[in-house]
C-alpha positions as a printed Julia matrix, in Angstrom:
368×3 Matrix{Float64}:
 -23.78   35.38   15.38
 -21.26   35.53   12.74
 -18.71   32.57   12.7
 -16.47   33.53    9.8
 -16.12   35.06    7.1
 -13.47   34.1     4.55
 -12.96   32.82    1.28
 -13.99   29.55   -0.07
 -10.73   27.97   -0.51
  -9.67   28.86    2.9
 -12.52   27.14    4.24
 -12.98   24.17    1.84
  -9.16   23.38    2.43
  -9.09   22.4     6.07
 -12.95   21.0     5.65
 -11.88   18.51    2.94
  -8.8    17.63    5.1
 -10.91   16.54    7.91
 -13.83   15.26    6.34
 -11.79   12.14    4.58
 -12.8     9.52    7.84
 -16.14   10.46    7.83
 -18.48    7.53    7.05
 -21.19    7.86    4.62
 -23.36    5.81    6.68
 -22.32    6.94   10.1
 -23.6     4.74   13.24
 -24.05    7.94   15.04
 -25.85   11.29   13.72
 -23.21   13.61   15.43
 -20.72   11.02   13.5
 -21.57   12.68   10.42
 -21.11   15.9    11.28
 -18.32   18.39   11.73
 -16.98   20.23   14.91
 -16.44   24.0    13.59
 -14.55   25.76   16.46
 -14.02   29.19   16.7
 -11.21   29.52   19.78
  -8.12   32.27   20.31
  -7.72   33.22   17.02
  -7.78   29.95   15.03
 -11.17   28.55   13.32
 -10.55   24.28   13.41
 -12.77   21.77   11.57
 -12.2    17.95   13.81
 -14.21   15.02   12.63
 -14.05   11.73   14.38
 -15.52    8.49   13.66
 -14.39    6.99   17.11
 -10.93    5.66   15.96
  -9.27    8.21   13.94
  -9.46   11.94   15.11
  -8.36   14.81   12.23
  -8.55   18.58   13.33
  -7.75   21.1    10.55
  -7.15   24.57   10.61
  -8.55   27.34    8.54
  -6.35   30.13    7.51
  -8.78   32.93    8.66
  -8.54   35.96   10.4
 -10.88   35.95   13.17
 -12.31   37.82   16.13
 -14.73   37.74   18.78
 -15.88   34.97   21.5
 -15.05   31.24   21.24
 -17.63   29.63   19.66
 -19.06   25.86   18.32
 -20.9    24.46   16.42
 -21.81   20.91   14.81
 -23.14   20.27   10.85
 -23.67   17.85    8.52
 -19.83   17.64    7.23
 -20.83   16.46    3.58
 -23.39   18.73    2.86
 -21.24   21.89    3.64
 -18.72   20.49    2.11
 -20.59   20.25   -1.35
 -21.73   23.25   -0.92
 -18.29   25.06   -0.74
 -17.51   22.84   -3.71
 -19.64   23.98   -6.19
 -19.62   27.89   -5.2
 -17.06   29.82   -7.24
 -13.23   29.66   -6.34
 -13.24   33.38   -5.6
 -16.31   33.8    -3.48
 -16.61   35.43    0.07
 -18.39   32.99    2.48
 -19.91   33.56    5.6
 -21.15   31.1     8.1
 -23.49   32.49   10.79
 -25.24   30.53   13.86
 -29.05   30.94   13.94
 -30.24   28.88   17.33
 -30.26   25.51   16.02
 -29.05   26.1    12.15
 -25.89   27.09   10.68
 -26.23   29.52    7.87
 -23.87   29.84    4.71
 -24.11   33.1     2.28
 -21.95   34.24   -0.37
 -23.11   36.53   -2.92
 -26.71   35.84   -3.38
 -26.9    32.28   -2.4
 -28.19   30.86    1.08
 -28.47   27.83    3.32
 -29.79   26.93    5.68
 -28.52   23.96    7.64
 -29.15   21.89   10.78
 -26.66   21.93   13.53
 -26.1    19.49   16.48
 -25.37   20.56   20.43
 -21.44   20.95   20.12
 -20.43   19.47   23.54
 -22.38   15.93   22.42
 -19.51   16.01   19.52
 -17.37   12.79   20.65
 -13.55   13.37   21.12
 -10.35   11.02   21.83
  -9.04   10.83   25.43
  -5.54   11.8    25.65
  -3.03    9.42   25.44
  -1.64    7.93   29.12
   1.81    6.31   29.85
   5.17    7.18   27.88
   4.79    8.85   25.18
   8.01    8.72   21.94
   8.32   11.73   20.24
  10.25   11.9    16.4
   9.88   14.19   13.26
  10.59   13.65    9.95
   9.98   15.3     6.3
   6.61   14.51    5.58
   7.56   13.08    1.72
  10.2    10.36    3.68
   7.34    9.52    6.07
   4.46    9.63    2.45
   7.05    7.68    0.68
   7.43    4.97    3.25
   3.79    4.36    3.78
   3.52    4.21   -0.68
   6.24    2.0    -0.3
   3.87   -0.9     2.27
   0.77    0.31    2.59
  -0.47   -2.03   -0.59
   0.54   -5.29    1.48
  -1.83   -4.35    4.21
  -4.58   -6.94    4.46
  -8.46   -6.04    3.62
 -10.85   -7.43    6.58
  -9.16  -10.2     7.86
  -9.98  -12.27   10.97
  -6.4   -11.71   12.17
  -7.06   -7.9    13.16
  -3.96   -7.33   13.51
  -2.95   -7.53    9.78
  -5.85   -4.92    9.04
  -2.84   -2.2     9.61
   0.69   -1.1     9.11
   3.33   -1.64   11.57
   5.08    1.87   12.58
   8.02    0.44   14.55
  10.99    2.77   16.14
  14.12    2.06   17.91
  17.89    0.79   17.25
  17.9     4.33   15.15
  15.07    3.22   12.31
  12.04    4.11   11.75
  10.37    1.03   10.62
   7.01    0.38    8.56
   5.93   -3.19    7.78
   2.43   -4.41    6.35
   1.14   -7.81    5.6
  -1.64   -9.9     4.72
  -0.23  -13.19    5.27
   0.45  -13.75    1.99
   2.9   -11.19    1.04
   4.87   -9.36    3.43
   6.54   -5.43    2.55
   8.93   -3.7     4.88
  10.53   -0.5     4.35
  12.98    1.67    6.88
  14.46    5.22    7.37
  17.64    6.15    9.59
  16.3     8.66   12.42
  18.53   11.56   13.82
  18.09   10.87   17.18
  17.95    7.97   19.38
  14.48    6.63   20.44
  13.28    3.91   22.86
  12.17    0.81   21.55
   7.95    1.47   20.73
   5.47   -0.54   17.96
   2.68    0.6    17.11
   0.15   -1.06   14.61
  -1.96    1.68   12.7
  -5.26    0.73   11.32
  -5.69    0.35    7.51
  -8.17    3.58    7.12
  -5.68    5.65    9.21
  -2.55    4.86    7.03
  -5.0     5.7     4.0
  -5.5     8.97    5.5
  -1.95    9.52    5.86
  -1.27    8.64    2.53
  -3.87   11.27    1.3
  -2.95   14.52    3.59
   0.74   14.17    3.54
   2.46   16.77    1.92
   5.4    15.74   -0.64
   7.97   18.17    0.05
  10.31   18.78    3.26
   8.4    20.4     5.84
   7.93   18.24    9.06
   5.72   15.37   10.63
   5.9    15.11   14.03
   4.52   11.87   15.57
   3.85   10.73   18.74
   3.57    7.51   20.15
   2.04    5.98   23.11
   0.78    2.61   23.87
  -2.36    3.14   22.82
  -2.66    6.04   20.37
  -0.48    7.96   17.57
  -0.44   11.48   16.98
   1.01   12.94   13.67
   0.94   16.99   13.4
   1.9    18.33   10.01
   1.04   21.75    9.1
  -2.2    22.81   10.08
  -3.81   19.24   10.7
  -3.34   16.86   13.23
  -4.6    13.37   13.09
  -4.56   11.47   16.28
  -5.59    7.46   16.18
  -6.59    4.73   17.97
  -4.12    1.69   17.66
  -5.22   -1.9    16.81
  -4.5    -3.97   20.42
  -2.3    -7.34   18.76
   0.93   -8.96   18.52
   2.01   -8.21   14.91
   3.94  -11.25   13.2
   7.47  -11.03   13.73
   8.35   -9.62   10.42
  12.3   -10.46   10.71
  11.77  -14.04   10.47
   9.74  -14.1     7.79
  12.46  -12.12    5.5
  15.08  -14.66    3.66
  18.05  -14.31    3.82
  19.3   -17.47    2.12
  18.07  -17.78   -1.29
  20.9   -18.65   -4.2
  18.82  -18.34   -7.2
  19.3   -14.48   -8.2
  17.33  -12.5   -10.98
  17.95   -8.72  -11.69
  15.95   -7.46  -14.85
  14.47   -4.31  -15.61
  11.61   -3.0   -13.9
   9.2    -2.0   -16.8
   9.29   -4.55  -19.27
   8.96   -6.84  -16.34
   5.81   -4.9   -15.29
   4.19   -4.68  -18.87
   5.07   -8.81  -19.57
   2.94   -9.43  -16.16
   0.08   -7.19  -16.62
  -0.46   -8.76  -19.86
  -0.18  -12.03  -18.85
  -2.79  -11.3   -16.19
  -5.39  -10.36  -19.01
  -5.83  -14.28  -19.97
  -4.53  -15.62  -15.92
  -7.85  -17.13  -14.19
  -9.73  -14.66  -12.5
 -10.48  -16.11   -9.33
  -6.64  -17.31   -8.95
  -4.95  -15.02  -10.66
  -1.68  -17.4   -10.82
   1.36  -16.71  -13.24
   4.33  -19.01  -13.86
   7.69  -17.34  -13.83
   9.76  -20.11  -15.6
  13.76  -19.52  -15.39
  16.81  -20.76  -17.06
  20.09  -19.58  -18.15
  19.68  -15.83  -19.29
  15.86  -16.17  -19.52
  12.55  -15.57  -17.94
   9.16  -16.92  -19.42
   5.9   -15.86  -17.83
   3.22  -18.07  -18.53
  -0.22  -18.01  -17.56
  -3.55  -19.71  -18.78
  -7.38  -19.88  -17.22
 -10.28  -22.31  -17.46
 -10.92  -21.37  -21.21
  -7.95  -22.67  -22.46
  -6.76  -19.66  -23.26
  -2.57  -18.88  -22.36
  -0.07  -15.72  -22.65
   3.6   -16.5   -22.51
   6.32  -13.76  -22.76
   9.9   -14.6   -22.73
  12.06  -11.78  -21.69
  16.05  -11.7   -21.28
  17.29  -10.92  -17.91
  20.68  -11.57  -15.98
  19.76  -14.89  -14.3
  22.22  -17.88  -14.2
  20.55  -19.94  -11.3
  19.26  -23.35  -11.19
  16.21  -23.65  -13.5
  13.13  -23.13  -11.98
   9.48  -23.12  -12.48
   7.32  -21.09   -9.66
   4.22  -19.61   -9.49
   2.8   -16.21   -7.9
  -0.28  -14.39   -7.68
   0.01  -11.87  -10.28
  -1.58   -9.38   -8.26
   1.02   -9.67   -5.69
   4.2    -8.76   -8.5
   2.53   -6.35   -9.83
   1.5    -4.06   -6.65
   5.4    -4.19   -5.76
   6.07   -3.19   -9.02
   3.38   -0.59   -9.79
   4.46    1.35   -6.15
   8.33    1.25   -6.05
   9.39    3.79   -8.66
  12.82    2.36   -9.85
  14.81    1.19  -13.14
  15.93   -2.5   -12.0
  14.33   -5.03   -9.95
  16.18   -8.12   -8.48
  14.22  -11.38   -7.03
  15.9   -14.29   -5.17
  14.73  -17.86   -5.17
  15.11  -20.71   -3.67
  12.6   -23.72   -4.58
   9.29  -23.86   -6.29
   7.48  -23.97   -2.87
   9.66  -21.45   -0.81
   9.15  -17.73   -0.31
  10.89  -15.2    -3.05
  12.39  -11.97   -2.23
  12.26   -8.8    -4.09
  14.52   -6.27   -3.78
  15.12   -2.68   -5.86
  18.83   -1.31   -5.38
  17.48    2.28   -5.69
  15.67    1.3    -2.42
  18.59   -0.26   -0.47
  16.2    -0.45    2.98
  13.03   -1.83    0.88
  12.11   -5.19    1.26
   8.96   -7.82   -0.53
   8.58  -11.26    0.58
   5.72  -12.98   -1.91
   4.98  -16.47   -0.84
   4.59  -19.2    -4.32
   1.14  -20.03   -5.39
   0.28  -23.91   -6.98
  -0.71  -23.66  -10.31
């Protein structure tokens, strides 16, 4: 029985779209595969790996009964890869095997029993409903999604905090070291909901979002999000923990003020991290009157320093930050000027951008 037939862009679209959370090692067999559902007039590619969900729809014109059917996801996908941007495809159930042809090529593939394929449970309780553009939503996450930690035993920090109410939509990520927040006004009033997204699913966000001003609409209950853009729709698990309360952590009373520009500052600390130590990665930012010098040295003896002139007429001071931690801020936030307030040697330092009035980075000092 013929599935579809269509062109290879109008299939490999909406399979590369879903096929992002797929594992390469999957703990299941059916986790590798692909759900390929033909139903009222729509042909949908899901993949799951338990905690995210991402359906995608194919552009087709279809007819006949509904059908299903399961296959190895990255194996079809290669295949629609490397077969010519204007070829016809067709993919045809055989009992137990999936067959692709276009033109004279053919494979054969093995399927999986379609109602095995694992899917999320809808979401109970209340569920908060917004849209936005989907480039405010895309910026917002580049804006954070860097200060997200990597495997850490606090779970909760292995996510993004999506946080709505008192007219904001409001994304915060940490790793206990640094801490980024960024916000949006929202058109409509919301209640009050959190939700903490895992790191993979905010990746996956990042990479399907379109930048232009067609809308995301989210939804958010106490145990899942939804976000429907086009023709995909991802739907995820949340991460079950009390996310650190991100408004105390922000300072609000620092008196030592630097603005400078944004891109020498930038070039002056990825050269100074060529000779920092590598396991460390610590740079001194010493200021005085007028000046900033960024110094940094490792266990070879070997040292950068890099004075630059900036607007800075606070006490003098001598601090040190992972270099890693500057940069990041600086290599995502796409402005001229940069401004940083201090307070001590040993106290947390804000950076703010004044293109991004509702952006906020709070690096905590390193020893050195």
């Amino acid at each position: 029985m013929v599935l579809v037939k269509a062109g290879r862009n109008a299939l490999l679209e909406p399979l590369a779209a879903a096929c992002g959370i797929i594992e390469r090692r999957a703990t299941l067999p059916i986790l590798a595969n692909v759900l390929i559902e033909r139903k009222a007039g729509t042909l949908s590619f899901l993949a799951t790996d338990i905690e995210i969900q991402i359906t995608a729809r194919a552009s087709a014109e279809l007819s006949g009964e509904p059908s299903a059917v399961t296959v190895g996801a990255r194996k079809l996908l290669d295949i629609l890869r490397t077969l010519p941007e204007e070829a016809e495809v067709t993919l045809q159930q055989q009992n137990s095997r999936l067959q692709v042809k276009s033109g004279r090529s053919r494979f054969t593939l093995q399927t999986l029993a379609p109602e095995d394929f694992p899917r999320l449970a809808p979401p109970a309780g209340e569920v908060v409903r917004l849209a936005l553009a989907q480039k405010e939503l895309k910026r917002l996450i580049g804006l954070v999604q860097y200060a997200m930690a990597q495997q850490d035993i606090r779970y909760y920090l292995n996510g993004m905090l999506l946080a709505v109410g008192e007219g904001e939509l409001r994304l915060v990520a940490t790793d206990g070291h640094r801490l980024a927040y960024a916000a949006a006004p929202l058109s409509v009033p919301l209640a009050r909901q959190e939700a903490i997204l895992p790191r993979k699913t905010v990746l996956e966000l990042a990479r399907l979002l379109a930048d232009d001003e067609r809308e995301v609409h989210l939804a958010l209950s106490q145990t899942q999000a939804a976000f429907s853009f086009g023709d995909i729709e991802l739907v995820s698990k949340l991460i079950d923990g009390k996310f650190p309360d991100y408004t105390r952590v922000i300072p609000t009373a620092n008196r030592n003020r630097l603005a400078v520009a944004r891109e020498p500052l930038r070039q002056a600390l990825a050269r100074a991290a060529i000779l920092s130590n590598e396991k460390l990665r610590g740079v001194r930012l010493v200021l005085t009157d007028g000046s900033l010098k960024v110094v940094s040295s490792n266990t070879d003896q070997e040292e950068a320093e890099e004075t630059l002139e900036v607007d800075y007429a606070g006490d003098a001071l001598d601090i040190g930050f992972n270099v890693n931690y500057l940069l990041d801020v600086l290599n995502n936030v796409a402005a001229s000027e940069v401004r940083c307030a201090f307070s001590d040697a040993a106290s947390s330092a804000l950076v703010e951008f004044p293109e991004e009035p509702a952006f906020r980075y709070v690096v905590m000092p390193m020893r050195i």
